[in-house]
N, C-alpha and C positions, 0 to 999 in steps of 0.2 A: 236605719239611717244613723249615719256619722254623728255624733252631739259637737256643735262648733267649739265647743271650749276644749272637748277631748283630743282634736285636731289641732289644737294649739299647748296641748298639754307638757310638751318637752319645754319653750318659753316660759309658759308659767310657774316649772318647777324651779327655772334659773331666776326668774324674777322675785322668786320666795326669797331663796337661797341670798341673793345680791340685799333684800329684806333685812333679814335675819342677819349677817355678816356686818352690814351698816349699821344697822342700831346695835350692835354690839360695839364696835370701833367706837362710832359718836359716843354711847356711854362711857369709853376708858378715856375719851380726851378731857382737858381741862387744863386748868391752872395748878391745880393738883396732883400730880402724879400718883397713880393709884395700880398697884400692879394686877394684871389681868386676873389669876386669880382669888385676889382678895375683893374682885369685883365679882364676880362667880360665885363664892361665899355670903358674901352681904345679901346677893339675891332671891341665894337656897336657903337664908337665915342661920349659917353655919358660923365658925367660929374666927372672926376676924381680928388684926393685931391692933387696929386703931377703930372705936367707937367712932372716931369721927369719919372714916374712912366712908362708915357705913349709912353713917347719916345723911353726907355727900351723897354717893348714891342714892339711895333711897329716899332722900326729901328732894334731892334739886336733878340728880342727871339723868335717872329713869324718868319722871314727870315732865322736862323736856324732851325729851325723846319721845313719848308720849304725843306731848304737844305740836310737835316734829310732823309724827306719821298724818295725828286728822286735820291737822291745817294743810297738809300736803294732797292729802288725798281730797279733801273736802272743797279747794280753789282748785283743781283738777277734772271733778266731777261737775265742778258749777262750771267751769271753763266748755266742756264738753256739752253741757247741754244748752251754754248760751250760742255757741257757734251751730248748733246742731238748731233750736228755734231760729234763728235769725237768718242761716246758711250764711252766714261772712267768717270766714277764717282769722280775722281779727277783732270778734265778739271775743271779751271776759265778762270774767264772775261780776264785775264789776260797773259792767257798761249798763245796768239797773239804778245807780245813783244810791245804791241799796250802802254803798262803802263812804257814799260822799253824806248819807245820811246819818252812819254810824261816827263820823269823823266829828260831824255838827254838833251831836249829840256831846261829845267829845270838848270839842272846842267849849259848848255853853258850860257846860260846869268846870273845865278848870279856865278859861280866858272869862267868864263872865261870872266866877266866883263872885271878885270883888264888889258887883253889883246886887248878889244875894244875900250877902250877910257870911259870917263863920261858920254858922250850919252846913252850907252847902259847900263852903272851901277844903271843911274837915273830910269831907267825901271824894274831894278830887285826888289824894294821895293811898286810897286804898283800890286795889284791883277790883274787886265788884262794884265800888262806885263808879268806876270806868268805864265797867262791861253794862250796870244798866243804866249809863245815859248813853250810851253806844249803841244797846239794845233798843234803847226805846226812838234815837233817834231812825236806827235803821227800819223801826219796826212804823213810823208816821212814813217815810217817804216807800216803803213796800206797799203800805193805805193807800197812798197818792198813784201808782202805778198800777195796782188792783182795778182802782178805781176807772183807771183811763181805758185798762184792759176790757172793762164791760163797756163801756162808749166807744170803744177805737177797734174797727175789722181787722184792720190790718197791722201785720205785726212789725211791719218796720218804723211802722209810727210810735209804736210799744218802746222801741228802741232809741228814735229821736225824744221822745218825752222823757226817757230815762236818763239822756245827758243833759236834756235841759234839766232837770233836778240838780240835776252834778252840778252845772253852772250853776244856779242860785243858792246852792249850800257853801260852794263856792266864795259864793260873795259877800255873804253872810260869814262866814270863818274871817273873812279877808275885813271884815269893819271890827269883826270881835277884836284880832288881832292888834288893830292900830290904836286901838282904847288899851290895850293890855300891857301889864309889865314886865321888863325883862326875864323873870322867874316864870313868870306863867307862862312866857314864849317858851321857855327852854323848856318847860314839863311837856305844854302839846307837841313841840317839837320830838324830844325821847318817845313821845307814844306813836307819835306820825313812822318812826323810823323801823318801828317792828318790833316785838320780841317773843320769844317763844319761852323764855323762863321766868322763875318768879309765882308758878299758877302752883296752886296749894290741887291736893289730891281733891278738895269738895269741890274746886272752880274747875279741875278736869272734869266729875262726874257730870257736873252740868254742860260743858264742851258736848263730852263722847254721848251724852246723851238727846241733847240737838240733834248733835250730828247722824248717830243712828235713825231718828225719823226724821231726816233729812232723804238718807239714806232706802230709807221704807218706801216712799213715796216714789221716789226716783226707780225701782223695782218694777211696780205695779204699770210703770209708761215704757216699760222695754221698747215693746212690741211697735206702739205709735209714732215713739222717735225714730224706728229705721224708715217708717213710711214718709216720717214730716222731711228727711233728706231729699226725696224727690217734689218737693212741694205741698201745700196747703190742699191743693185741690184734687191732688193727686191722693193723698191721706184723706178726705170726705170721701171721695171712690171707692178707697177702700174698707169705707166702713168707719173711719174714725170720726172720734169726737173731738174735732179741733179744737177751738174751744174751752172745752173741759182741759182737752191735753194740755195745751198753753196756761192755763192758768195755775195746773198741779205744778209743770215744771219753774214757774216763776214762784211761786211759793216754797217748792224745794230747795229752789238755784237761793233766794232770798235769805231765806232758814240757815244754811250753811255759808253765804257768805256775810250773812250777819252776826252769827255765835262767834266764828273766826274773825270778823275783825273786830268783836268785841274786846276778844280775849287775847287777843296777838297783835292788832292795831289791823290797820290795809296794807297786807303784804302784794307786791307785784309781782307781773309776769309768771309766776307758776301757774296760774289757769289759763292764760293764753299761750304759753309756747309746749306743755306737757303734754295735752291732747294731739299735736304735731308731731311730737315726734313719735308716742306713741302709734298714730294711724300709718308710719315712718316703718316701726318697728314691725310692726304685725299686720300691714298692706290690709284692711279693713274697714269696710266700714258697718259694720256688724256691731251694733252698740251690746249686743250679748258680749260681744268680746272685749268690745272698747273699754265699758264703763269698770269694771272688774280689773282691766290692762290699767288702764288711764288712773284707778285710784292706789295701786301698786307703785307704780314708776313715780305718780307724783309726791308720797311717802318716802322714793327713797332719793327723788332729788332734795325735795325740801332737810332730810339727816344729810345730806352731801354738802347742801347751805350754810346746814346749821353745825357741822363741821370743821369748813371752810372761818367761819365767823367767830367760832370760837380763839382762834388762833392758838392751837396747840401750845401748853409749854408755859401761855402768858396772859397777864391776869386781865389781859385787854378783852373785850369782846365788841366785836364789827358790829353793827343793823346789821340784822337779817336781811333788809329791804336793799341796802346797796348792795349785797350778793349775789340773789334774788335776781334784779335786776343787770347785775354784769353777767350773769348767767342766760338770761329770759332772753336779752335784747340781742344778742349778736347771734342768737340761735331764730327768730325772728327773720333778720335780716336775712340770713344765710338761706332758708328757705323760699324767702320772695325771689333773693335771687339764684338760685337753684333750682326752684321751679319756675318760675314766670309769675307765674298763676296757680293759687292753690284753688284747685275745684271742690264744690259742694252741691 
């Protein structure tokens, strides 16, 4: 018997390829002009004409690109498993409140500094101070939704409890904010907006390696997300452990979209419209194929973003999130109405 990824194997050698080619590109663009290759050199650690060329490289444009591929891949993968638990074609990574808790987290130490003292202000301008009040906010309201998951059968109620979070973190940013000064608006504001550069090689290690067992887990549920597509009850039929499955994948989906908007803020629309086009691409729905598809394409939209934002040539750089976003949403739209109705 055929292996399904073998049967798909000429796509996946072009989707390497399109990989490979794009994070090459994205690394030569910048503000800097750096010729191709003295960008090749820096890599192989050969011999280059400007020290700084090399530095460039290798401290800020490899490490974004970097940042690029698992934030892409990784609101991709969560994009995919929340529409796949949910069945709604307009579930993200994000419809868990798991981004509006990392945002919270966010908001209290640089809008609520002024109320803790300088110790805690000194921490709102360094990136891991960021990542773990972002982490720990996402990591209370993931508690709160675990928790609802053992009380609550059903899973769409899993889903309405998780925008109610949203709203009330919501509300809460929104009081922080109107006690707050124009500097601290404008700091949450820049973190609200997205970024993917700035992250030192020890804050990747911690990224890529969330993200790997993020990734682990997600592995191990192949088999029970193609059954959970045809229903809850249809998956106890056949043997599954609902359940268990739902709560591995809420912890995975969690895991990855909390490291990422630690460390990158809440980027939008790449885990709701990648999965689309993907099941687009390769007419499937065979999460053997999808999840493996789905975290490819979304790596190499998010280097296409991140691209785009750089604005070749100039020392300006776009949010990622308004890209992001002018990308996501007319690709969205175009589908509702191209298809009517997207089935799950």
């Amino acid at each position: 018997m055929v292996s399904p990824i073998k049967s798909y194997k000429n796509t996946f050698l072009i989707l390497f390829f399109a990989l490979a080619l794009i994070c090459f590109v994205n690394i030569s663009l910048g503000s800097v002009y750096i010729p191709l290759k003295q960008i090749f050199l820096s890599i192989i650690n050969g011999d280059v004409e400007k020290d700084s060329w090399r530095s460039i490289v290798l401290s800020y444009r490899i490490p974004k690109a970097i940042t690029a591929i698992i934030v892409g891949s990784g609101l991709s993968i969560s994009g995919l498993l929340m529409q796949t638990l949910f069945r709604n074609p307009l579930a993200g990574p994000f419809v868990l409140g798991i981004s509006s808790g990392a945002s919270l987290g966010v908001a209290i130490l640089i809008l609520g500094a002024s109320f803790f003292g300088a110790t805690l202000s000194s921490y709102a301008f360094t990136n891991f101070g960021l990542a773990i009040a972002a982490s720990l906010g996402a990591f209370l309201v993931l508690s709160a939704v675990m928790l609802a998951a053992i009380k609550v059968r059903n899973t769409m109620s899993i889903l309405i409890i998780g925008l109610m979070f949203g709203s009330l973190t919501a509300s809460v940013i929104s009081i922080l904010a109107y006690f707050s000064s124009a500097s601290q608006l404008q700091q949450y504001m820049f973190w609200s907006f997205g970024s993917l550069g700035n992250l030192s090689w020890k804050e990747i290690t911690v990224l890529l390696t969330t993200f790997l067992i993020g990734i682990l887990l997600v592995v191990f549920i192949i088999k029970p997300l193609n059954s959970l597509l045809l229903g809850e009850n249809y998956a106890k039929s056949m043997g599954v452990n609902v359940k268990k499955t739902r709560n591995l994948i809420l912890i995975a989906t969690s895991l990855l979209t909390g490291v990422i908007t630690a460390f990158s803020g809440p980027i939008a629309f790449i885990g709701l419209a990648v999965p689309h086009l993907t099941k687009l691409l390769f007419n499937t729905s065979n999460h053997k194929i999808l999840l493996p598809a789905v975290a490819i394409s979304g790596a190499i939209i998010m280097l296409i973003c991140d691209s785009i934002a750089q604005l070749p040539t100039s020392e300006f750089t776009l949010p990622i999130n308004a890209i992001t976003s002018l990308f996501g949403a007319p690709i969205i739209i175009w589908l509702l109405v191209r298809k009517r109705k997207i089935y799950y």
